[in-house]
N, C-alpha and C positions, 0 to 999 in steps of 0.2 A: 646386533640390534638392527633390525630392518629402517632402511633409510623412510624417513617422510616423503612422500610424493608431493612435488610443489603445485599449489594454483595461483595465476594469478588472477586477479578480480578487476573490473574494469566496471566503476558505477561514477556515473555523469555527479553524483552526491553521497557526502559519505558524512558519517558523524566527526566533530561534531556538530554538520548541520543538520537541521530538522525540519525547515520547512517542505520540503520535495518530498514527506511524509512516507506512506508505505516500502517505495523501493530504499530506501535506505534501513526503512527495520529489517526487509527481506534479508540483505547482506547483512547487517549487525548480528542477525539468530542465526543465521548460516554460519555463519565465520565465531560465534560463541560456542557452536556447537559440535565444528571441525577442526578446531586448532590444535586441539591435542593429539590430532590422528594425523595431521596435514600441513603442511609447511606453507600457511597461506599469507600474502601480500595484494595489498587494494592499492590499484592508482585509481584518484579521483582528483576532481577540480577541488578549485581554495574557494570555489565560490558556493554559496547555498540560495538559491532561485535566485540568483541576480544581486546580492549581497557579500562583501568579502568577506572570508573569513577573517578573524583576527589572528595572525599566524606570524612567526618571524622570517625574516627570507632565509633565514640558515635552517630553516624548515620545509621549504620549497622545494620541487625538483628530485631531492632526494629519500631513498626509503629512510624513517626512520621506523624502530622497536616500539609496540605499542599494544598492550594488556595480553602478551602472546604472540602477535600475530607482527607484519609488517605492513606500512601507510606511506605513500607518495601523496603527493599534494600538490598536482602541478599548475604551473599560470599557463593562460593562454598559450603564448608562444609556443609552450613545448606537448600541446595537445594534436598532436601529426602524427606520419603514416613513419615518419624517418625518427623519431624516436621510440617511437611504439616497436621500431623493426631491432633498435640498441637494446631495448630491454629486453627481448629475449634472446639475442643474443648471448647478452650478459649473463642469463640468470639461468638459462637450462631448462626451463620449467616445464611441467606436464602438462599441464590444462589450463586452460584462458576459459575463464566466467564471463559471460557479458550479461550484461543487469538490464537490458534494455534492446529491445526492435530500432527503433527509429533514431535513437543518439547518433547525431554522426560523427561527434568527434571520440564517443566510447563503446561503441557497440560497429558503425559500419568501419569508420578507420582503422580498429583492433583485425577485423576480419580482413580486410586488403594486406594487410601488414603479414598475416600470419598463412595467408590462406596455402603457400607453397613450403612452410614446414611443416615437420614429425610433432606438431603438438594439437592436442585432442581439444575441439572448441566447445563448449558447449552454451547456447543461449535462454536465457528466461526473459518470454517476451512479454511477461506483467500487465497482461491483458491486454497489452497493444494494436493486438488483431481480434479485437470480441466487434463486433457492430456498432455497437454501443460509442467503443472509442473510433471506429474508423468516419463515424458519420459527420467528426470535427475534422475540420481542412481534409477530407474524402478524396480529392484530385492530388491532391499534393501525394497523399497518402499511398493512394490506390497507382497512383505512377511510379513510385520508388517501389512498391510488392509487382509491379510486373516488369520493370527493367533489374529487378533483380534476379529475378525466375530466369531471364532473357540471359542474363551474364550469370549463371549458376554461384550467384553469389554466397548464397546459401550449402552447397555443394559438401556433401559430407559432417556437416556439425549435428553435433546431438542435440536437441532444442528440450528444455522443460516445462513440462504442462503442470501446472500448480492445481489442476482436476479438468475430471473428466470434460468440463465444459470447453475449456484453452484447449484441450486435445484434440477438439472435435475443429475449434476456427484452425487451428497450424494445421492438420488434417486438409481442412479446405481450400485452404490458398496455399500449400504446396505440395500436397500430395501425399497420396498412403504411402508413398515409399519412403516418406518421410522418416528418418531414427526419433522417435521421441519415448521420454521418461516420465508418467505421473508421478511427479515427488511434490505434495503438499508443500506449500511454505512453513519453515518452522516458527513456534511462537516465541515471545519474550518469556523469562522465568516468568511463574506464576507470585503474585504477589500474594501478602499474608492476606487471609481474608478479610474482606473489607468490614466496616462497622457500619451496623444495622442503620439505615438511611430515615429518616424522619419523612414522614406523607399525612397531608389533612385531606380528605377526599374532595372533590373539584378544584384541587390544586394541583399543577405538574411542575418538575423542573428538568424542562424538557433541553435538550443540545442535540449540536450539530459537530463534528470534530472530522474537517477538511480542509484540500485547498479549495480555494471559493473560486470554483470554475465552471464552466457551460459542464461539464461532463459530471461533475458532481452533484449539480443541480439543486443547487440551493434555491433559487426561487421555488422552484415549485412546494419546499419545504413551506415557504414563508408563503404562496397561494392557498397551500392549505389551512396555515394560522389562522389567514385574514376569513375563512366562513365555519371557525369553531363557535358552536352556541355559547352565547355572552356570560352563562351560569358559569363556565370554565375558568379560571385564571391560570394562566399558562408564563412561566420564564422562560424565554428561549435566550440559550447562551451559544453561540457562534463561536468556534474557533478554528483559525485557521488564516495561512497566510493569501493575500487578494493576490492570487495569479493569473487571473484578466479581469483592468479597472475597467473596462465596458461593461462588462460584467458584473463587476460590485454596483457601480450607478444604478442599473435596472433593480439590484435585488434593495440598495437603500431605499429609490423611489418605494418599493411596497412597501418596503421596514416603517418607512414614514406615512403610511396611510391605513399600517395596524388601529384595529382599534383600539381602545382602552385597558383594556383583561388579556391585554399580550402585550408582554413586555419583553423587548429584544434586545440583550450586553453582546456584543462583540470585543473577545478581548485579544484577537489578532491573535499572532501562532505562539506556540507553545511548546517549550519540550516536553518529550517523554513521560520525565519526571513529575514535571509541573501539571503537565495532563490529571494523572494519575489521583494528586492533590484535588485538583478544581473538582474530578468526581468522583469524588468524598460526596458532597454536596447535592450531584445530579441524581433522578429518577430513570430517564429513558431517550436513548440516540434516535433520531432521524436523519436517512441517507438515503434519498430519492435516486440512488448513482445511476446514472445510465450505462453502468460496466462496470465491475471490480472482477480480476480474474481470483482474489482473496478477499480485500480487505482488511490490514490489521488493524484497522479502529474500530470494525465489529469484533474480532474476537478481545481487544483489550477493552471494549465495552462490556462485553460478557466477562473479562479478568477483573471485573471492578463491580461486579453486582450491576450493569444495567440493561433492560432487556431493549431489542432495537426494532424498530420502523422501519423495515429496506424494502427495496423496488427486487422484484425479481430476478432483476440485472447480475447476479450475484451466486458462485457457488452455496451459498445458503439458503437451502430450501425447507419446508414443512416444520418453521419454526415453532408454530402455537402449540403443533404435537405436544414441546416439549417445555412448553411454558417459557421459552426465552424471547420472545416475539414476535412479530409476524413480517412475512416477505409477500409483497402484494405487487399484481401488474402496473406499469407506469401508467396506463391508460384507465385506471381506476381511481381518480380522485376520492370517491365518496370512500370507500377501504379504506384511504389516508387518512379523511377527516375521520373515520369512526376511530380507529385504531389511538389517536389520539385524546378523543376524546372516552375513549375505554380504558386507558391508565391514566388519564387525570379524574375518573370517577374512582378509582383504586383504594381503599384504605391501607392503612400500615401492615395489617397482615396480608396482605394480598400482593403489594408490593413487597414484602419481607420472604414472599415464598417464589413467586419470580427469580429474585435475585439471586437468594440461592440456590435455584436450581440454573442459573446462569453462570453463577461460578464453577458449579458441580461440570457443567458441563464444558468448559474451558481448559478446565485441572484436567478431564479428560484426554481432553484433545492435544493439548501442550505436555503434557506430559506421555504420549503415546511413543513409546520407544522403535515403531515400527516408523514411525515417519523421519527418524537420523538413520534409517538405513536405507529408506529409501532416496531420502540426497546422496549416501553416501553412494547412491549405484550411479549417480551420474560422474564418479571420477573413479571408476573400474573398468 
């Protein structure tokens, strides 16, 4: 029997946390979907955005066995370049995953550590290099991409572009001769099909399911609320963990200057699970993002029957084609306010056929057997 080939996985968050949102699904469906071919181990922090885990210390530090696969869980102290350099060491492994561009204590410290052995790196930079994300802290940014280029930091790792769009930014800022892999993210199982949703027409029950940050762009979500015609009545339900309180401030002050016929529940973050439950209940996401190199809260919006509101920041294009919802320029306000006020005019059948054809096209894509072969080509 042919041995497994080892990876190990290096993500700054790892379940069971869930606020740090996408890049922790990324690694969950990756690592559900190669275990059985791969001999895979995650080191990750005990923290999830700034919060400890609840974990016991005879849990810490060390790999422990976990639904197939193996989990490190480390504290601060032991997030460095000298034990990053023991672990492999110790463990022989083939390939180092790193979850993240900018993480320094799990994406650039992993690569100093490793950069002068026999093991194959490969990185997924999660949109880290779209415009979109560079144009937050830009100097900081934009000085680490060229004192890296400077010290060939980068120098030989295979990098993965989650689509054509991330192929084209890694492309730019470092070069065709850049090695890169289009390997989609893969999704969560598809869940059973959801139950037909309840809609009175100029009613919405509209959401937002992020972290609440400048680059996700919640206000602008909640600028469009505040000039939907008064005939509308609109729920908007917010979830998500506040990862800049400068940032929640400015989006309350609007939230508290909505008018009447919007009404805004914030119910802070949410697992997976719990998501899934709350839309039962929802109609339709809005995600003004100023970058997603995926997004798995559009496609687990589309796994739930809802169709989305996105900024064209986003590998998902020429959504209306397909009745799953529309992707419009950031600089188009009036787009935004119609598009919302075009599914809370919507009756039950009209949102009943949306939906399922939002499902339809999720089961698609999550279930495409072409996209586990193509992660699988980044550890060959």
């Amino acid at each position: 029997m042919r041995k497994k080939q080892r990876i190990l996985i290096f993500s700054a968050s790892y379940l069971p946390s869930y606020r740090a949102g996408g890049p922790i699904q990324s690694i969950a469906n990756l690592t559900s979907n190669l275990k059985s071919e791969y001999d895979i181990s995650i080191v990750t922090s005990n923290y999830d955005l700034g919060v400890r885990l609840s974990l016991s210390s005879s849990d810490l530090n060390v790999f422990r066995s976990k639904h197939g696969y193996r989990i490190m869980y480390l504290e601060p102290q032991n997030q460095n370049y000298n034990f990053y350099k023991k672990l492999m060491l110790n463990g022989s492994f083939d390939y180092v995953y790193l979850n993240s561009f900018f993480s320094y204590k799990f994406s650039v410290l992993p690569i100093l550590a490793y950069r002068n052995m026999s093991v194959k790196v490969v990185l997924a930079p999660r949109g880290e290099l779209g415009s979109g994300a560079l144009a937050i802290k830009p100097l900081k940014k934009h000085l680490f991409i060229m004192l890296s280029k400077l010290f060939n930091m980068h120098k030989g790792i295979v990098w993965q572009a989650t689509a054509k769009m991330e192929l084209n930014e890694i492309n730019y800022h470092f070069g065709q001769q850049s090695t890169i892999f289009l390997a989609p993210n893969l999704s969560a199982k598809m869940p059973v099909h959801p139950k037909k949703k309840d809609k009175v027409k100029k009613q919405l029950n509209l959401f937002y399911v992020s972290r609440i940050s400048v680059k996700k762009n919640l206000h602008a979500a909640l600028n469009y609320l505040s000039k939907i015609n008064k005939e509308y009545n609109i729920i908007f339900t917010i979830i998500g963990p506040v990862d800049e309180e400068d940032y929640w401030r400015k989006c309350r002050n609007i939230i508290s200057k909505l008018p009447d016929h919007i009404v805004v529940n914030y119910l802070g973050p949410k697992s997976n699970s719990e998501i899934a439950n709350i839309l039962e209940n929802q109609h339709v996401m809005i995600l003004p993002t100023q970058h997603e190199n995926f997004g798995h809260v559009i496609m687990e919006s589309w796994q739930n029957g809802c169709p989305v509101i996105i900024s064209d920041q986003t590998p998902w294009r020429q959504l209306q084609t397909k009745n799953i919802g529309l992707d419009i320029p950031l600089d188009n306000t009036d787009s935004f306010i119609n598009a919302i006020e075009m599914y809370a005019l919507m009756d039950q059948k009209e949102l009943f056929d949306s939906s399922n054809d939002c499902y339809a096209f999720a089961k698609s894509f999550s279930e495409n057997p072409e996209l586990i072969l193509q992660t699988k080509r980044l550890f060959m």
